[in-house]
C-alpha positions as YAML, in Angstrom:
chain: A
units: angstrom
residues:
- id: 1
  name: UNK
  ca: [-12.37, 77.39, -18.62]
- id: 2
  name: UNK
  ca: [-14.80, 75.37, -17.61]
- id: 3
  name: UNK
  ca: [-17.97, 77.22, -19.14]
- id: 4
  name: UNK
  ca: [-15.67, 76.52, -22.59]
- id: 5
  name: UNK
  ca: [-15.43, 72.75, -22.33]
- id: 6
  name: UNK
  ca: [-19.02, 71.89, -21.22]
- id: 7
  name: UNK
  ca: [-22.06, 71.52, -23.05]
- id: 8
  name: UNK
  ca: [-25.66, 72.11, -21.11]
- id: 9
  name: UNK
  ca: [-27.02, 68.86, -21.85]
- id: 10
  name: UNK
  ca: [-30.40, 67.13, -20.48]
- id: 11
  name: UNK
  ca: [-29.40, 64.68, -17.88]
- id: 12
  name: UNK
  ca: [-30.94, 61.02, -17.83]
- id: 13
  name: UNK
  ca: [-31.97, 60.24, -14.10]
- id: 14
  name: UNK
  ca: [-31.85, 56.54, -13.06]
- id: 15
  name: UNK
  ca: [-33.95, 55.53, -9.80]
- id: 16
  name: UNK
  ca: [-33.05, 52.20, -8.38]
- id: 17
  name: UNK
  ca: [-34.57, 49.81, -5.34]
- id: 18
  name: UNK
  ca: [-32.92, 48.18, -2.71]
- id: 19
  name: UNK
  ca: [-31.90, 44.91, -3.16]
- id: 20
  name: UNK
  ca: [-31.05, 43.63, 0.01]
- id: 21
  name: UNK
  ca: [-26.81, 44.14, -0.51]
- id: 22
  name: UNK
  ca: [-27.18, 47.43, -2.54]
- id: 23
  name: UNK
  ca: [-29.41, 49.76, -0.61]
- id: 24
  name: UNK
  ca: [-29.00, 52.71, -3.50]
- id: 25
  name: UNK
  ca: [-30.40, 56.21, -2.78]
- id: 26
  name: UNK
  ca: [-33.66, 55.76, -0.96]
- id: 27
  name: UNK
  ca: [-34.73, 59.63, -2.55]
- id: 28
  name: UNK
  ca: [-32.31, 60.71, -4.91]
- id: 29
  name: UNK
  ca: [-31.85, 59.42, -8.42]
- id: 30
  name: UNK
  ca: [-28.32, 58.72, -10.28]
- id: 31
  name: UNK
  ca: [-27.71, 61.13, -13.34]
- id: 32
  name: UNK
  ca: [-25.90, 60.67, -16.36]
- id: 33
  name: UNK
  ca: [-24.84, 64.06, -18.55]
- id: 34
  name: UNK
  ca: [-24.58, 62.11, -21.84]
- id: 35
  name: UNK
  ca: [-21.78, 64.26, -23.78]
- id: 36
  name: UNK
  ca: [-21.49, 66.81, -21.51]
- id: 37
  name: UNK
  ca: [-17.73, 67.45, -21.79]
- id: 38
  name: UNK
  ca: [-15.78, 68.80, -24.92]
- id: 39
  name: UNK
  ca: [-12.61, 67.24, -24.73]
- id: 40
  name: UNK
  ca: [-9.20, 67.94, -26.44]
- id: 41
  name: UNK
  ca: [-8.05, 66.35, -29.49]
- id: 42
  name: UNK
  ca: [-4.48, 66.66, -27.97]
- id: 43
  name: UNK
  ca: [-3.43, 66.91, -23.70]
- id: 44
  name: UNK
  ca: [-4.33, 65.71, -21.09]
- id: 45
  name: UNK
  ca: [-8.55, 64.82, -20.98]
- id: 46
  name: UNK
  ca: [-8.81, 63.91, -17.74]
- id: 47
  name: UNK
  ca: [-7.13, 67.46, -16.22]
- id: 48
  name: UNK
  ca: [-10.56, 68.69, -17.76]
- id: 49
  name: UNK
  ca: [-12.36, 66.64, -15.47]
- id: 50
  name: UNK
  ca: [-10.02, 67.58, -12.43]
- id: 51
  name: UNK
  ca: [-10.60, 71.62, -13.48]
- id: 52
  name: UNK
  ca: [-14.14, 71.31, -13.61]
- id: 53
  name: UNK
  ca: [-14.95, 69.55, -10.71]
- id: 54
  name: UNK
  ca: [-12.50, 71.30, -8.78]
- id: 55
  name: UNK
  ca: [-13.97, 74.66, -9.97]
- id: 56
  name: UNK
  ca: [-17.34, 73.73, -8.77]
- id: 57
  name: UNK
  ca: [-15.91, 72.13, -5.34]
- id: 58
  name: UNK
  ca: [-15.98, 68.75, -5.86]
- id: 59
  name: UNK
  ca: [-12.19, 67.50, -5.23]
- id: 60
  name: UNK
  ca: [-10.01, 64.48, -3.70]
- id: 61
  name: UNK
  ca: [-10.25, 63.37, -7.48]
- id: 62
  name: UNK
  ca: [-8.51, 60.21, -9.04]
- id: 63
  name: UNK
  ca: [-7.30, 59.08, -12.09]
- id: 64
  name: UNK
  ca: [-8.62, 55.28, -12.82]
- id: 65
  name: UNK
  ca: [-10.78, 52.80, -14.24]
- id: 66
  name: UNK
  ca: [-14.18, 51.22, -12.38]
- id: 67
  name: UNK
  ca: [-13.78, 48.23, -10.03]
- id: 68
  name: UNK
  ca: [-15.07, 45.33, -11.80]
- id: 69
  name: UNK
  ca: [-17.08, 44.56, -8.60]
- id: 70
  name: UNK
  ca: [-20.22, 45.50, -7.20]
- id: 71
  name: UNK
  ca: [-19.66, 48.37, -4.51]
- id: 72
  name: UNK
  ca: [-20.98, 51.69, -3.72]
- id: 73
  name: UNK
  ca: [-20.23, 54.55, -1.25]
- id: 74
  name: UNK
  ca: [-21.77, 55.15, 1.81]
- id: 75
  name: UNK
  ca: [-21.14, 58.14, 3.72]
- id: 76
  name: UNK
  ca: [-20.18, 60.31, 0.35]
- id: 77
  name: UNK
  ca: [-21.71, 60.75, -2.80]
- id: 78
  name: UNK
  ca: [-19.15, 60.73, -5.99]
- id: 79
  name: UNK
  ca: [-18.58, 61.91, -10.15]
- id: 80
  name: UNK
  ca: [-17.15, 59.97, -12.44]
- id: 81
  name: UNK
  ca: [-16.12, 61.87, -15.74]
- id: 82
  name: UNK
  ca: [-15.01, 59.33, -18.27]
- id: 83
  name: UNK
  ca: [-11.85, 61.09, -19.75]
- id: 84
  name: UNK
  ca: [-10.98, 58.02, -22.41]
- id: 85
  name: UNK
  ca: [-12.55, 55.28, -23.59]
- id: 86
  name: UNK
  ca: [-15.80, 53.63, -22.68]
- id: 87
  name: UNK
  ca: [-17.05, 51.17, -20.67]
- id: 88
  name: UNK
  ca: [-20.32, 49.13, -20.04]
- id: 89
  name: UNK
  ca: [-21.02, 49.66, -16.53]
- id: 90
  name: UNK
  ca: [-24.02, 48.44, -14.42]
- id: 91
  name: UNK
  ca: [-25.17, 51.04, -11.59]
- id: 92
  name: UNK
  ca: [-27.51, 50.29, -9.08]
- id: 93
  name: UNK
  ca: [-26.19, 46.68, -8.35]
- id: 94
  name: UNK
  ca: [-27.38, 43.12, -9.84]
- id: 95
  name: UNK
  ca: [-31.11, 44.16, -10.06]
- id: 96
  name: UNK
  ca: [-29.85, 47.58, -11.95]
- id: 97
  name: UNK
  ca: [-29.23, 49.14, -15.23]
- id: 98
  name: UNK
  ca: [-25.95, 48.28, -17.77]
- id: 99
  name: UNK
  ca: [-25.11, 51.13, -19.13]
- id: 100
  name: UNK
  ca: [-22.36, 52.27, -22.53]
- id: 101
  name: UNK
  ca: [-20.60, 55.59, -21.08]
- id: 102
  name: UNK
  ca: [-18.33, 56.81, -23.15]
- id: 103
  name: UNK
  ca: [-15.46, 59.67, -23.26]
- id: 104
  name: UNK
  ca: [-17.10, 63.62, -22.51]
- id: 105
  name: UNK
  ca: [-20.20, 61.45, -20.29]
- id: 106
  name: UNK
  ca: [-20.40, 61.93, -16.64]
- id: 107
  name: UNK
  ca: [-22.31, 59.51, -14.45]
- id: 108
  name: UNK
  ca: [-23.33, 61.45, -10.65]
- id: 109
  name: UNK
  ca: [-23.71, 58.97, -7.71]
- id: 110
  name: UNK
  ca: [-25.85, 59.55, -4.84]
- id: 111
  name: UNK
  ca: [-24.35, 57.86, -1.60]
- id: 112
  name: UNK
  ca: [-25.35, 54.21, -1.70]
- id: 113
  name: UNK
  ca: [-25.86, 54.22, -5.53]
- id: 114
  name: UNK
  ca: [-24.25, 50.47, -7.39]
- id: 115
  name: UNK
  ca: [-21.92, 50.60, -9.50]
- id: 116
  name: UNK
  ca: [-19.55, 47.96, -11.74]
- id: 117
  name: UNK
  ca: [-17.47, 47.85, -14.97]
- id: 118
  name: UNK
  ca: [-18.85, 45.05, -16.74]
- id: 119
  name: UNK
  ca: [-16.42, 45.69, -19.82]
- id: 120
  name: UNK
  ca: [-14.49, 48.38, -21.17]
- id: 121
  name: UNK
  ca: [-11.83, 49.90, -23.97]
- id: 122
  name: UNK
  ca: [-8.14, 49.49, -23.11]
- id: 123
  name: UNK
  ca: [-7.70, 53.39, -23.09]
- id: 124
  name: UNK
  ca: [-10.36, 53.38, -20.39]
- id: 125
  name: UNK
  ca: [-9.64, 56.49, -18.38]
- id: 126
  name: UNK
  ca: [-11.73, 57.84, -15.75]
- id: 127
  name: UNK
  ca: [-11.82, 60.95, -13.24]
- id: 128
  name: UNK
  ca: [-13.53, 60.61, -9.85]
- id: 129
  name: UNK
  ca: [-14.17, 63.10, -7.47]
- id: 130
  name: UNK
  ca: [-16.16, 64.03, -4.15]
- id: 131
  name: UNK
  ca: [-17.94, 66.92, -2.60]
- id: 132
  name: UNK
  ca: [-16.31, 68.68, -0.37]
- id: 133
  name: UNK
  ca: [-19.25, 67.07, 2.90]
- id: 134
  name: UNK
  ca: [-19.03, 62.84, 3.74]
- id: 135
  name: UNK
  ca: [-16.35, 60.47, 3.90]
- id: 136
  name: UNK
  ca: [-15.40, 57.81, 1.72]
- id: 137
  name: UNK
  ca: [-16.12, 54.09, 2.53]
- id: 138
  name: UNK
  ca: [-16.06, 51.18, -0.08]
- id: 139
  name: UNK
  ca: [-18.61, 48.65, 0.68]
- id: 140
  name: UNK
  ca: [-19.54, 45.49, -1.03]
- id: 141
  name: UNK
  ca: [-20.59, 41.86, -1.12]
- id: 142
  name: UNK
  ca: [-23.77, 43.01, 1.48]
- id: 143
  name: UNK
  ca: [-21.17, 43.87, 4.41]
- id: 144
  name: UNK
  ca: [-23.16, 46.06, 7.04]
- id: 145
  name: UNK
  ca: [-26.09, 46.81, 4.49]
- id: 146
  name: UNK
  ca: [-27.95, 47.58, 7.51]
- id: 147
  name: UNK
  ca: [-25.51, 50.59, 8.79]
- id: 148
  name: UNK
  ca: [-25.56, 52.09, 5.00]
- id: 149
  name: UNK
  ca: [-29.27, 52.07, 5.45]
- id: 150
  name: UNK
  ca: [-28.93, 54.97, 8.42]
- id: 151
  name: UNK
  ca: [-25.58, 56.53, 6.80]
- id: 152
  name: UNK
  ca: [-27.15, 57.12, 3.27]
- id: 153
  name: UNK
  ca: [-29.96, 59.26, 3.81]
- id: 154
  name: UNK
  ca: [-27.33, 61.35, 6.45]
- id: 155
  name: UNK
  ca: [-25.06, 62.33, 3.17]
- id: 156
  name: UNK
  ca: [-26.08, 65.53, 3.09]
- id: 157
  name: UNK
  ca: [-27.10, 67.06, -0.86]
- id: 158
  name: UNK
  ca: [-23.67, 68.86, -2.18]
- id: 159
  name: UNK
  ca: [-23.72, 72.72, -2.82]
- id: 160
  name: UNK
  ca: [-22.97, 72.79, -6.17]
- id: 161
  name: UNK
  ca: [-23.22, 70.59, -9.35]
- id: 162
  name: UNK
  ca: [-20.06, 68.61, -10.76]
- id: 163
  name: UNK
  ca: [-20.21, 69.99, -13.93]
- id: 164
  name: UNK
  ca: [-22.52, 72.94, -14.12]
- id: 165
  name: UNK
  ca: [-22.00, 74.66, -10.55]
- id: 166
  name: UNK
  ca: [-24.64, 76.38, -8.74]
- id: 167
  name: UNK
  ca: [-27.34, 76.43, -11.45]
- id: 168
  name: UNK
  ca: [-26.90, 72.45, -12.23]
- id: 169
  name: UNK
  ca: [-29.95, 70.15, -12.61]
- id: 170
  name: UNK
  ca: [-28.36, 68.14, -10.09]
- id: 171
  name: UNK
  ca: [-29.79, 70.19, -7.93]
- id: 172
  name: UNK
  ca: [-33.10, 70.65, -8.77]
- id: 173
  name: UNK
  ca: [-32.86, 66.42, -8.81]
- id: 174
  name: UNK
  ca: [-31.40, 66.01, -5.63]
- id: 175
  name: UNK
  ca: [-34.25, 67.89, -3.70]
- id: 176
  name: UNK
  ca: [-34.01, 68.51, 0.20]
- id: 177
  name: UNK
  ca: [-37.52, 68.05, 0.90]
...
């Protein structure tokens, strides 16, 4: 199903500095696959989402929004397919990038990467889910920005792509030098 629904599309890969309370991926860059999902006219968009990730082993998914707060992950990287809607959300914390994602996009977060819904439709609807290696944590406002700094780089790069399995650019991006 999933080779059905998705589109091979050329990500857009974000880079973005520590700021002193969002440390962001010290190597790897953020991606955004701009369309990359086909999504029904009628049902249930965000099962998509679930099928695909799950298919390519990325699972403990969720149905929400974004937090309208700064935060980022730690020990675990994360996907967010946006099902419904769009939103204007700003990845990589203050010092980062606002960006429109919109129903079909996915956004790919490496561990430590910013991210906060600045605005967004009322049908906002959006699938999250992990790879199968890390934990989850939710840190913000700065709290232990010094342990994230020797946690992030630990996350170790997923097996497979999100989306596109094992021949995604994610990757060829994500690099294990």
């Amino acid at each position: 199903m999933a080779q059905r629904v998705t589109r091979q599309v050329e990500p857009l890969a974000f880079r973005f500095a520590d700021d002193g309370f969002v440390p962001n991926h010290p190597r790897w860059p953020m991606l955004v696959y701009p369309g990359a999902v086909m999504l029904p006219d009628d049902g249930d968009p965000a099962s998509v989402f679930e099928d695909i990730f799950a298919a390519n082993g990325w699972g403990e998914s969720w149905r929400n929004g974004i937090y309208p707060f700064v935060h980022y992950h730690s020990r675990i990287h994360e996907v967010l397919g946006i099902a419904r809607g769009s939103a204007e959300v700003r990845f990589g914390g203050e010092q980062g990038k606002a960006l429109l994602v919109k129903a079909g996009d996915v956004a790919i977060l490496p561990a430590g990467t910013g991210h906060q819904r600045l605005s967004s439709s009322a049908d906002l609807l959006v699938v999250g889910a992990y790879p199968p290696s890390g934990t989850y944590d939710l840190c913000r406002d700065g709290a232990d920005h010094a342990g994230a700094l020797r946690s992030i780089p630990k996350v170790r790069r997923p097996d497979t792509d999100p989306v596109y399995g094992g021949e995604g650019p994610l990757l060829g991006a994500w690099r294990q030098d």
